[in-house]
C-alpha positions as CSV (number, residue, x, y, z in Angstrom):
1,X,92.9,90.7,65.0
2,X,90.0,92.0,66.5
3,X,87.1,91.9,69.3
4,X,83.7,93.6,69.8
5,X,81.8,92.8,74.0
6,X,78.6,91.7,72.5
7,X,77.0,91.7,76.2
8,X,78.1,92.4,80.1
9,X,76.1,90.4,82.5
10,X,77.0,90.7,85.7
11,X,77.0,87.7,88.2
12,X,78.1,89.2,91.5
13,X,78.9,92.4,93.6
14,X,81.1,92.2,96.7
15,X,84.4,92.8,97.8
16,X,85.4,91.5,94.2
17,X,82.9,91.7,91.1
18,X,82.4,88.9,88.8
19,X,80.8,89.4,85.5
20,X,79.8,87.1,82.1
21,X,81.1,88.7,79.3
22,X,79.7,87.9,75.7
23,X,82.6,88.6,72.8
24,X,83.0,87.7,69.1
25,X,86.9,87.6,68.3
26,X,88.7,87.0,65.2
27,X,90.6,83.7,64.7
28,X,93.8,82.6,63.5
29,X,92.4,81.2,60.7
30,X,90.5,84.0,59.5
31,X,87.0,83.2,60.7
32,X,85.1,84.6,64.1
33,X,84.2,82.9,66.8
34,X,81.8,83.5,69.9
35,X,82.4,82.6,73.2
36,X,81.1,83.5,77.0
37,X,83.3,83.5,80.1
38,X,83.7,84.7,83.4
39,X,85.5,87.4,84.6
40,X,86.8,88.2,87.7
41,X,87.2,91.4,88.6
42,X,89.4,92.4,92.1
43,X,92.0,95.5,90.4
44,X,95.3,96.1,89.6
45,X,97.8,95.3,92.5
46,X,101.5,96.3,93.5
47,X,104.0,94.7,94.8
48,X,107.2,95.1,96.7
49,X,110.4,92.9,97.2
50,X,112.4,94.7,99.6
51,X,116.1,94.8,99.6
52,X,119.0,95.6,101.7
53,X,122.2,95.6,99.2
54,X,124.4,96.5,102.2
55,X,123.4,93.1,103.8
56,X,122.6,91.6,100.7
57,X,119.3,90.2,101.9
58,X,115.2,90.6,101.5
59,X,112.9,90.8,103.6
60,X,109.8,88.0,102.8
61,X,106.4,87.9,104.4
62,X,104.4,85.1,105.4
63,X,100.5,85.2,105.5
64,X,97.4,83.2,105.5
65,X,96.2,82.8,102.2
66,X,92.1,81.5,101.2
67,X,93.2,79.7,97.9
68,X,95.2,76.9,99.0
69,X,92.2,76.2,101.6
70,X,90.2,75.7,98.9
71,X,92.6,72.8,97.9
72,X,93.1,71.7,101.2
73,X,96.7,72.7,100.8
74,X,99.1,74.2,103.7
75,X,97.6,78.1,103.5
76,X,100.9,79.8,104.8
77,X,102.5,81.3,102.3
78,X,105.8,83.1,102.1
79,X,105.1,86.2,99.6
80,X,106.6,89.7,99.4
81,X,104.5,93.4,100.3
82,X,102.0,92.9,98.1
83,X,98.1,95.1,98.0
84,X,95.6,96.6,95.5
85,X,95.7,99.7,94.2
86,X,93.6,102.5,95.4
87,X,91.3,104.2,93.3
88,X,93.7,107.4,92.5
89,X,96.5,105.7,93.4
90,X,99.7,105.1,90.9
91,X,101.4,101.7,91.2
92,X,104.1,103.4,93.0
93,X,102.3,105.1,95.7
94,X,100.5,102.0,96.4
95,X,103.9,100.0,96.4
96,X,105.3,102.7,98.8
97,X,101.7,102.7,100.5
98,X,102.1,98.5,100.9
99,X,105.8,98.8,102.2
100,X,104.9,101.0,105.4
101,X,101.2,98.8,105.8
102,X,102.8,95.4,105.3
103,X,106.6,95.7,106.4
104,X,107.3,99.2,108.0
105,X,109.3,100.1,105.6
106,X,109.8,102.8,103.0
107,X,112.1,102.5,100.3
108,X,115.1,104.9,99.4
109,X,114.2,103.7,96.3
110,X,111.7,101.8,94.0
111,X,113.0,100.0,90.4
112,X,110.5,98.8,88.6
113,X,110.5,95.4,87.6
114,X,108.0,94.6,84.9
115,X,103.8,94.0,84.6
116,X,102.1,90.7,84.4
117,X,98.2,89.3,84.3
118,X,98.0,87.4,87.4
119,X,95.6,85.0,86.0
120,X,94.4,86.2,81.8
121,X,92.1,83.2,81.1
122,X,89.3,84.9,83.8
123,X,90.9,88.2,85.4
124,X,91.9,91.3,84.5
125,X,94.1,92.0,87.3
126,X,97.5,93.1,86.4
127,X,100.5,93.0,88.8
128,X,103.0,95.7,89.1
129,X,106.4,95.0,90.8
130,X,108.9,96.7,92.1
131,X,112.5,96.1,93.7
132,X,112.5,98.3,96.8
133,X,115.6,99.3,98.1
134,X,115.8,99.5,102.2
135,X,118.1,99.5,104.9
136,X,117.2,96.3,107.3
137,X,117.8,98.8,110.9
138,X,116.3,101.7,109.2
139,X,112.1,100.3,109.7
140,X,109.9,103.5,110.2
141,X,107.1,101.0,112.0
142,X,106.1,97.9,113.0
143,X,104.5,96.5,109.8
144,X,102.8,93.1,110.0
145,X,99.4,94.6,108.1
146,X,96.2,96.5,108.6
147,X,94.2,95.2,111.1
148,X,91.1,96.3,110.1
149,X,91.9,94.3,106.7
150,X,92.2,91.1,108.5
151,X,95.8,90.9,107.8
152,X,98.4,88.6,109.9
153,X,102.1,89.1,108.7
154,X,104.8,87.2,109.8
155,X,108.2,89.4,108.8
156,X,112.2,87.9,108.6
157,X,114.8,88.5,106.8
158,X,116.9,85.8,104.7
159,X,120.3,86.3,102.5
160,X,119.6,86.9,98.4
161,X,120.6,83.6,97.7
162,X,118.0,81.8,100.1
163,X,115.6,83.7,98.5
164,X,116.1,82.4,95.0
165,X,116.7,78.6,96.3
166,X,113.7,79.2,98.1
167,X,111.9,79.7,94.7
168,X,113.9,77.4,93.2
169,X,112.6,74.2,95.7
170,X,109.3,75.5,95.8
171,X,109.2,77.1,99.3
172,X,108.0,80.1,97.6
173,X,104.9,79.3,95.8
174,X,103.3,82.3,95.0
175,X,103.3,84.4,91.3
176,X,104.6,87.6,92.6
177,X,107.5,86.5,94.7
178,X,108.7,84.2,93.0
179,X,108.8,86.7,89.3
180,X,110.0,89.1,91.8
181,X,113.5,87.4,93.1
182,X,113.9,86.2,89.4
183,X,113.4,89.6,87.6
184,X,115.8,90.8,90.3
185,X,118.4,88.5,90.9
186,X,118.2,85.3,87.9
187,X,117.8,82.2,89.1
188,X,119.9,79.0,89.6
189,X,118.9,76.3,86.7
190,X,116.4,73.6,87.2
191,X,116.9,72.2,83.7
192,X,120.3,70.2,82.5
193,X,119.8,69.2,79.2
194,X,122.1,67.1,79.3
195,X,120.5,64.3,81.1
């Protein structure tokens, strides 16, 4: 299978770039086809769930987020240290970077927990998480966010569990969190096949 960009056009330049990309693509039936879409460009990101195995709890964030405004949905959403990458930056310097920024934390350690397009169908940007392990009396700042990037960071701490039932009733409804806690602790099952 293969692709060729027949044209770049781009739409907008901000804070995030959006561009109309041309391409011709082979198909699963051994024709070609051409299509145009969108794509949205804002970079890779990292992202943290921090743990305290001594305690057996994480520590979650809750922010104001501009999507579910859009939808006219509650826009306080429970998340975990999460930021772009800096140009120069490995995912693990800006996951350590994040910690400090968002939580005031930095980890004794940092286990990766897998890659993942937030969004394929229009973006680009990939997500790399990490399990980050911290000790809950042990914070090296306040956390709570960079001012200057408008950011408003409510901290606290709940037990393991919590955290996956919170996923698992939909209290957490964000990607990264909720691929975090599963990647790094399973999840209870919403399925019974058998009726």
């Amino acid at each position: 299978m293969d692709y060729r960009i027949k044209r770049r056009e781009p739409l907008y330049q901000g804070f995030f770039t959006l561009e109309a990309l041309t391409i011709e693509h082979a198909r699963f039936d051994g024709g070609r086809m051409r299509v145009r879409r969108e794509h949205f460009e804002r970079g890779d990101a990292a992202a943290v769930l921090l743990f305290d195995p001594a305690r057996d709890e994480v520590l979650l964030l809750e922010q104001f987020r501009v999507g579910p405004v859009a939808r006219g949905e509650h826009p306080w959403l429970i998340e975990i240290v999460a930021g772009i990458i800096d140009p120069g930056e490995t995912p693990h310097q800006a996951a350590m970077r994040e910690a400090r920024e968002e939580a005031g934390y930095e980890p004794r350690r940092l286990k990766p927990l897998g890659r993942f397009y937030a969004s394929p169908g229009a973006s680009s940007e990939r997500l790399f998480l990490f399990l980050g392990e911290v000790a809950r009396g042990e914070a090296v700042g306040a956390g709570g966010g960079v001012r200057q990037e408008c950011e408003d960071i409510r901290l606290f701490w709940v037990s393991r569990r919590e955290a996956v039932r919170m996923v698992c009733d939909g209290r957490i409804a964000s990607a990264a969190p909720m691929i975090a806690i599963m990647r790094a602790f399973g999840t209870l099952p919403v399925y019974d096949a058998s009726g």
